[in-house]
C-alpha positions in Angstrom: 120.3 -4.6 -22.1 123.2 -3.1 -19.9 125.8 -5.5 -17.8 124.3 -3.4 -14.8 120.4 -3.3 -15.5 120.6 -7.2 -16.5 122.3 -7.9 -13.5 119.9 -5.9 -10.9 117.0 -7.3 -12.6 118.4 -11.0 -12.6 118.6 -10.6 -9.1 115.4 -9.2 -8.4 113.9 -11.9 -9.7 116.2 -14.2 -8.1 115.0 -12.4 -4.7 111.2 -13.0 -5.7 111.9 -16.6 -6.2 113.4 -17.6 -3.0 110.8 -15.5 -1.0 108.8 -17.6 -2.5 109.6 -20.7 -1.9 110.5 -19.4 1.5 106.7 -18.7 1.9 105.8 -21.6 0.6 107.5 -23.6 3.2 106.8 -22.2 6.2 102.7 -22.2 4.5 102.9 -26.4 4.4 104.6 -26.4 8.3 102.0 -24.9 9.2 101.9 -21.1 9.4 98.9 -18.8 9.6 99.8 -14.9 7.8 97.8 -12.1 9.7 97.7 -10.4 12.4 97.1 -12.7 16.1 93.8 -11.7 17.9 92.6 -9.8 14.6 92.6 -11.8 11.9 94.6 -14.7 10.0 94.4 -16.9 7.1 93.6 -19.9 8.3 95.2 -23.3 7.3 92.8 -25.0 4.8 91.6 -28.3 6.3 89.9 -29.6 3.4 91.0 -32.3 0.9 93.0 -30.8 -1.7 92.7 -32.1 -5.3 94.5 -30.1 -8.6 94.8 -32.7 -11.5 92.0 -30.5 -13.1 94.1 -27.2 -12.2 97.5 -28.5 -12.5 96.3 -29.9 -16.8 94.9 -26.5 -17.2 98.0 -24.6 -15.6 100.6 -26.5 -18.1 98.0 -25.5 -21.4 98.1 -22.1 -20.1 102.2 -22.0 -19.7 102.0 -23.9 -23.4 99.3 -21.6 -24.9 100.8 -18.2 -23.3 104.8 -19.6 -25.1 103.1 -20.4 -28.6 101.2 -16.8 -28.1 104.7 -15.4 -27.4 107.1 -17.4 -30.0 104.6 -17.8 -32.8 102.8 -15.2 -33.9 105.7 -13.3 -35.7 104.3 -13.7 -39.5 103.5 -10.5 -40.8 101.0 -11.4 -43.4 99.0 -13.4 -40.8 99.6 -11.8 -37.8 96.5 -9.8 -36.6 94.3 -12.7 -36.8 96.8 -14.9 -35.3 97.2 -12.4 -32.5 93.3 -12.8 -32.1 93.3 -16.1 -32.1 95.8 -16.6 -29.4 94.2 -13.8 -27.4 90.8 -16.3 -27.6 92.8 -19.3 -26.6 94.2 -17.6 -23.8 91.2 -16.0 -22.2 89.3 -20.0 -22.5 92.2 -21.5 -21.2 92.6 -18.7 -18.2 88.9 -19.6 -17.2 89.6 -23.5 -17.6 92.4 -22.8 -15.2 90.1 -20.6 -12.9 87.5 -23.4 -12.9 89.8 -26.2 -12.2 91.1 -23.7 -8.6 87.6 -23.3 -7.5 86.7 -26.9 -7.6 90.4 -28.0 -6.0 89.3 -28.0 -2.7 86.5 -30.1 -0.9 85.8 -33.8 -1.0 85.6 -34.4 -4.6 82.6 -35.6 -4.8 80.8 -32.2 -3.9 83.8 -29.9 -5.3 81.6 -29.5 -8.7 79.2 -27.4 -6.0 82.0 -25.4 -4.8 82.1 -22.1 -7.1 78.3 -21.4 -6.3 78.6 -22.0 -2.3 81.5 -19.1 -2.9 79.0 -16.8 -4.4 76.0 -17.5 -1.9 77.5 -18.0 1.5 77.6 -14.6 3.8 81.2 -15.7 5.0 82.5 -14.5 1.6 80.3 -11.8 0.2 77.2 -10.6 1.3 75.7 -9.5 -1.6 73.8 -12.8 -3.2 72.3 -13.1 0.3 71.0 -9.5 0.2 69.6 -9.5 -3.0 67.2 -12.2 -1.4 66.0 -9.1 0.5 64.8 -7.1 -2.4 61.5 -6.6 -3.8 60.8 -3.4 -5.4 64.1 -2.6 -6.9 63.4 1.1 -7.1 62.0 1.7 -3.5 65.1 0.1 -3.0 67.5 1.6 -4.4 66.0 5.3 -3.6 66.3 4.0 0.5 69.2 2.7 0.2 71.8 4.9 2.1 68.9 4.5 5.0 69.3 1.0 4.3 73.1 0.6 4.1 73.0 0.8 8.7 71.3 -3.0 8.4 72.9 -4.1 6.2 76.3 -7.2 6.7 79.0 -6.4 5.3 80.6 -6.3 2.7 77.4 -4.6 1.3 76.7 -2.0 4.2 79.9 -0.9 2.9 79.3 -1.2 -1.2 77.4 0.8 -3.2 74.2 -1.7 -4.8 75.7 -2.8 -7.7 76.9 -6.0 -6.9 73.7 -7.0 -5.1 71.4 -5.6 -8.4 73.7 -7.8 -10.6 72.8 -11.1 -8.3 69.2 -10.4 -7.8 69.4 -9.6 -12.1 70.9 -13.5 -12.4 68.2 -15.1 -9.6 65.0 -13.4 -11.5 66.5 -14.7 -14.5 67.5 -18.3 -13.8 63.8 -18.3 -12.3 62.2 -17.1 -15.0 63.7 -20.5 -17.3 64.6 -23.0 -14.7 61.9 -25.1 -13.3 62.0 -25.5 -9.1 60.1 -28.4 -9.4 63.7 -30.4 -10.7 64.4 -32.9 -8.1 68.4 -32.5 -8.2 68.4 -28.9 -8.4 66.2 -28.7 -5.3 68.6 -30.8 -3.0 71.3 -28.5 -4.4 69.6 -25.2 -3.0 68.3 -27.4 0.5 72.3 -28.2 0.7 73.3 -24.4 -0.3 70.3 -23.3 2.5 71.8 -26.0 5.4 75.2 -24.5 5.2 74.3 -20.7 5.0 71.4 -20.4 6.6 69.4 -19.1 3.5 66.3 -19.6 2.4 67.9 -20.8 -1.5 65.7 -22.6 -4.7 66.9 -24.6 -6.6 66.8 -21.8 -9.5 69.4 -19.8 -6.6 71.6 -22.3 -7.0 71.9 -22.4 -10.8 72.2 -18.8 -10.9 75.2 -18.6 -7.7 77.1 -21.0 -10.0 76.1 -19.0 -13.2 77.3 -15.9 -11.3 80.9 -17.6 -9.9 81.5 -18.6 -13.7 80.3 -15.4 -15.5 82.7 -13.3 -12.8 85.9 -15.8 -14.0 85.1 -15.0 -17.3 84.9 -11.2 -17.4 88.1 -11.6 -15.4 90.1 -13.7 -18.1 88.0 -11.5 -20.4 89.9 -8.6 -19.1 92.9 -9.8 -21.2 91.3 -8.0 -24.4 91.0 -4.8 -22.9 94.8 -5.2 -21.9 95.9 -6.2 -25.0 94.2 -3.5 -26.5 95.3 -0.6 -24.8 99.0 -2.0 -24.4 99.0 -2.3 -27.4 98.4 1.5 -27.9 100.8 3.0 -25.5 103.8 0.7 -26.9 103.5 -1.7 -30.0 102.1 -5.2 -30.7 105.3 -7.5 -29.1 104.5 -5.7 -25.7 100.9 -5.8 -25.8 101.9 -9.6 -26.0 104.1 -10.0 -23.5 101.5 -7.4 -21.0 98.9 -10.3 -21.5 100.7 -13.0 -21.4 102.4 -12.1 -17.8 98.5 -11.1 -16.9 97.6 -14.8 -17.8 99.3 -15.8 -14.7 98.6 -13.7 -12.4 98.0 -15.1 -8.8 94.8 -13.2 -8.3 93.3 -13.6 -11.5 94.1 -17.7 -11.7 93.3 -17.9 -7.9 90.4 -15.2 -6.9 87.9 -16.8 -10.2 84.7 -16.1 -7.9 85.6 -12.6 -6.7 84.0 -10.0 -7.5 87.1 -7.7 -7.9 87.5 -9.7 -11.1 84.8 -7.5 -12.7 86.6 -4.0 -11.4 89.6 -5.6 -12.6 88.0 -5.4 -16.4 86.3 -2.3 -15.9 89.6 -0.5 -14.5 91.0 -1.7 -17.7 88.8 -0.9 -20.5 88.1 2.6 -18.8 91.9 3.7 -19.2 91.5 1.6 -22.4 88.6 3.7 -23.7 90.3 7.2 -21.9 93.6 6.7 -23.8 92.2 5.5 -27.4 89.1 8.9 -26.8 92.7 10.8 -26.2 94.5 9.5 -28.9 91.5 9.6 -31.6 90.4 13.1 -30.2 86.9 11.2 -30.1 84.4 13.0 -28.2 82.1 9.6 -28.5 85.1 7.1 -27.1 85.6 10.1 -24.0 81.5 9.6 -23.3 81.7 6.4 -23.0 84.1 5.9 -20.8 82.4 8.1 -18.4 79.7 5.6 -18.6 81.8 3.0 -17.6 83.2 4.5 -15.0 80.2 5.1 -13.4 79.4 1.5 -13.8 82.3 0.9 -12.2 81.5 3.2 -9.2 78.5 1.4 -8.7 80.1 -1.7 -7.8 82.8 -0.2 -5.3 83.9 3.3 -4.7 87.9 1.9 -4.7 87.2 2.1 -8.5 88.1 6.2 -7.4 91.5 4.8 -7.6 91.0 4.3 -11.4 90.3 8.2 -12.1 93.1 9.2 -9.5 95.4 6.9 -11.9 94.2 8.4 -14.9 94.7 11.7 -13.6 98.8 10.9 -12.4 98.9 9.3 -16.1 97.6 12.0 -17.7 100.1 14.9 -15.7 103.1 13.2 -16.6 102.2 13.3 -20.0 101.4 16.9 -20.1 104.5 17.3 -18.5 106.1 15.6 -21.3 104.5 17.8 -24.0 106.0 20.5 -26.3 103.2 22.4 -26.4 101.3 22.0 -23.3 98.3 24.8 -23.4 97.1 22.5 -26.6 97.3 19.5 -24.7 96.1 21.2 -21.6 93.0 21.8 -23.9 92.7 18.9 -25.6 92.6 16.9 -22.1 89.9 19.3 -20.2 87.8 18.8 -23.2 88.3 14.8 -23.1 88.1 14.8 -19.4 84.5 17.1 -19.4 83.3 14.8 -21.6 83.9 12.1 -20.0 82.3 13.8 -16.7 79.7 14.0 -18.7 79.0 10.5 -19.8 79.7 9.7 -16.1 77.0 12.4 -14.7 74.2 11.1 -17.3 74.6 7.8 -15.6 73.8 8.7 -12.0 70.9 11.5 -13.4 69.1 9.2 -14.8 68.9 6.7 -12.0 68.1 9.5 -9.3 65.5 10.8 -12.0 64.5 7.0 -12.6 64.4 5.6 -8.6 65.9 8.4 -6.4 69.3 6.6 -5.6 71.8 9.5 -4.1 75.4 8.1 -4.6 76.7 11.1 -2.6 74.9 10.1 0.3 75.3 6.3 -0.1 79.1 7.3 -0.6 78.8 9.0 3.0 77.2 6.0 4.4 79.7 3.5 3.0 82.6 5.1 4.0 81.6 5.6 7.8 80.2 1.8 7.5 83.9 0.7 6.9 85.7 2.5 9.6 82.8 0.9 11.7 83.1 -2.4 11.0 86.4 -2.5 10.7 88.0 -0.7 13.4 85.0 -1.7 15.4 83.2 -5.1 14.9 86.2 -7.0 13.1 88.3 -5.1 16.0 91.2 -4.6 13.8 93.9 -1.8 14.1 93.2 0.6 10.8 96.6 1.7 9.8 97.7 -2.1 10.4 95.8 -3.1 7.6 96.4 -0.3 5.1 99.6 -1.7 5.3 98.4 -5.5 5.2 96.2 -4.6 1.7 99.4 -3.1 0.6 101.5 -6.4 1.4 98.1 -8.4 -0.2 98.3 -6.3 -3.3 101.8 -7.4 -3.9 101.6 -10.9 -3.3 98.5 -11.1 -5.8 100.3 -9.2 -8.7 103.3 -11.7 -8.5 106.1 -12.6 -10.4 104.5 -11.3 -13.4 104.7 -7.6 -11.7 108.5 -8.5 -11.2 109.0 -9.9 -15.0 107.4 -6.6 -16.4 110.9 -5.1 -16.1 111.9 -7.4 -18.9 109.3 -6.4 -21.5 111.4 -3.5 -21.8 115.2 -4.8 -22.3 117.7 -2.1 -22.1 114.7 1.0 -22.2 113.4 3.2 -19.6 110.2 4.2 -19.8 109.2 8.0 -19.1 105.9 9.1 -19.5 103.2 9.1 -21.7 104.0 12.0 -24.8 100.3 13.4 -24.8 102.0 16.1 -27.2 104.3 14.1 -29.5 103.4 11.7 -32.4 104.9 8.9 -30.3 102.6 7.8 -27.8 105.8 7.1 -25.3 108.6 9.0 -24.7 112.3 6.0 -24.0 115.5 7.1 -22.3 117.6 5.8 -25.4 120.1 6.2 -28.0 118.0 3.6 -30.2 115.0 5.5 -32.3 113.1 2.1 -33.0 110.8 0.9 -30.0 112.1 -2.5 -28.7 110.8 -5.6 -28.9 110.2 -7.0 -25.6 111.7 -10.7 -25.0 109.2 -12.6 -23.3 108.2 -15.8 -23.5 105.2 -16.8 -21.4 103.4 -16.2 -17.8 105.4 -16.3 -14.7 103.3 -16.8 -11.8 
């Protein structure tokens, strides 16, 4: 690495650092982020306990180092790699676990994760599924639904509310509501929400806050995987390793937008390896995941808009651009088609019109937010933008270092080498990490 690059990126992350504690500080005096008369965080009032977390956080910084340092035997290394992979996605959810249970009077903490998924103040979606009955009346109504709805799912496509209802049927179909201690838990759940919640509802809003924590951590595969692809195996290492500590992956373990997080990946995962392998099969499938993902939330969009940028810089890149023109409007039809088969056959199968629901859901949010929540709109573009940051981390900041004394370009979609370095060296570096930064 240069004297110059080592010395901006030293004190870029010298920068991060002191903003941080700098946050941190005026946080415990006492301050409340946001914006006055529209919305703040508020100060958490609630006992605070993190032995759990805090054990959980030191395996992680141990397990993400030993991923780092020791997997460098060749003869050994792929299913070292896999095992360390493993390690960290159990230790990621331990750690996950251990934040949604920090706060509370202990003694009740245990039923924190489940009150997250069921109570309207957070999502709306375990609440709504209550609501539903015949699932295909309901789905084929929805976008005349969507008006009644709360938010957040007046403003959601159904997916999130299908999954929920999917988890309640099931945990009713095995758990009894005669069980004493299961009752109480749903009558407690009921009393603070103002639901009408079994005991079964309960089992399955805690099922539901641990299954989202682990498709989140699980999300570290998909990473690995496709890093992997685009550089070589020490970078893919260091990519998930930094992902390990990300602030709103450890912090967020109940939120939903853990399970875009992993779709967004595998879906440039599965469009890059289609690409690569020229696989018509790979190319359909990830059309069938992005519509999955487009049933959740339209902001998966974002996901093709990226894939689009990723995929014109590396055309840009190519020698011979009409055959990778070519090659990429076949990929990409194909992949249209995988993600028009999904939607056909649930308009064919219960008359659900995303076009229309997407209508709905977008005039729904300028509603309630500009509206009912009385907020100022282009304030809080800006304010998701400032959010985004802050929930990447240090590890967004680190990423520089993966790369020591390399610029990266674009993606060669042309070339034999899947990247394209500004660099007198003709090997591809070995990134110098050596564990999460968060």
């Amino acid at each position: 690495m240069s004297e110059g690059r080592k010395y901006s990126t030293t004190w870029l992350v010298s920068a991060s650092a002191v903003l941080t504690l700098a946050v941190g500080i005026a946080l415990a005096r006492g301050w409340e982020p946001g914006i006055q008369g529209e919305w703040v965080w508020e100060r958490n009032r609630l006992p605070v306990h993190l032995g759990s977390a805090a054990a959980a956080g030191g395996l992680l910084v141990a397990a993400a180092g030993a991923f780092c340092l020791g997997v460098r035997g060749e003869k050994r290394r792929a299913i070292w790699r896999a095992l360390g992979i493993a390690t960290l996605v159990l230790v990621v959810w331990a750690l996950q676990w251990g934040l949604l249970t920090a706060v509370g009077p202990r003694s009740v903490s245990w039923i924190a994760p489940g009150a997250i998924i069921a109570s309207p103040n957070a999502t709306t979606y375990f609440g709504v599924s209550l609501q539903v009955e015949d699932v295909r009346a309901w789905l084929g109504s929805y976008q005349a639904i969507m008006p009644q709805l709360p938010y957040h799912a007046r403003t959601h496509p159904p997916g999130f509310v299908l999954l929920f209802l999917s988890l309640r049927r099931a945990a009713a179909g095995v758990i009894s509501d005669s069980d004493a201690g299961l009752t109480a838990i749903g009558d407690y759940y009921s009393g603070m929400f103002g639901l009408p919640l079994s005991g079964s509802d309960a089992v399955a809003a805690t099922a539901a806050a641990l299954g989202i924590a682990l498709i989140g951590a699980c999300g570290l595969v998909p990473l690995y995987l496709l890093a992997r692809r685009i550089t070589n195996d020490d970078s893919a290492t260091c990519a998930v390793a930094l992902m390990a500590g990300m602030p709103a992956l450890l912090l967020l373990g109940a939120s939903s937008d853990l399970v875009l997080m992993t779709l967004a990946i595998a879906t440039l995962g599965l469009l890059y390896a289609a690409w690569r392998r020229r696989s018509a099969a790979l190319a359909l499938v990830a059309g069938v995941v992005m519509a999955l993902g487009m049933f959740f939330s339209f902001a998966f969009i974002v996901v093709d808009v990226w894939a689009a940028v990723w995929a014109g810089l590396g055309l840009h890149a190519s020698k011979d651009r009409k055959a990778a023109a070519r090659r990429l409007l076949a990929g990409a039809a194909v992949a249209l088609v995988g993600f028009g088969i999904v939607y056909v056959c649930l308009y064919l199968a219960t008359g659900y019109k995303p076009v229309a629901v997407a209508r709905a859901a977008l005039a729904a949010h300028r509603e309630v937010t500009t509206v009912e929540a009385g907020r100022t709109y282009w304030k809080w573009v800006l304010m998701n933008l400032g959010e985004t940051a802050i929930f990447a981390g240090l590890p967004l900041v680190m990423f520089k270092r993966c790369f020591p004394g390399e610029s990266l370009n674009s993606t060669d979609i042309g070339g034999n080498r899947p990247l394209t370095y500004n660099s007198e060296k003709t090997d591809i570096p070995r990134p110098r990490c050596v564990g999460p930064a968060a």
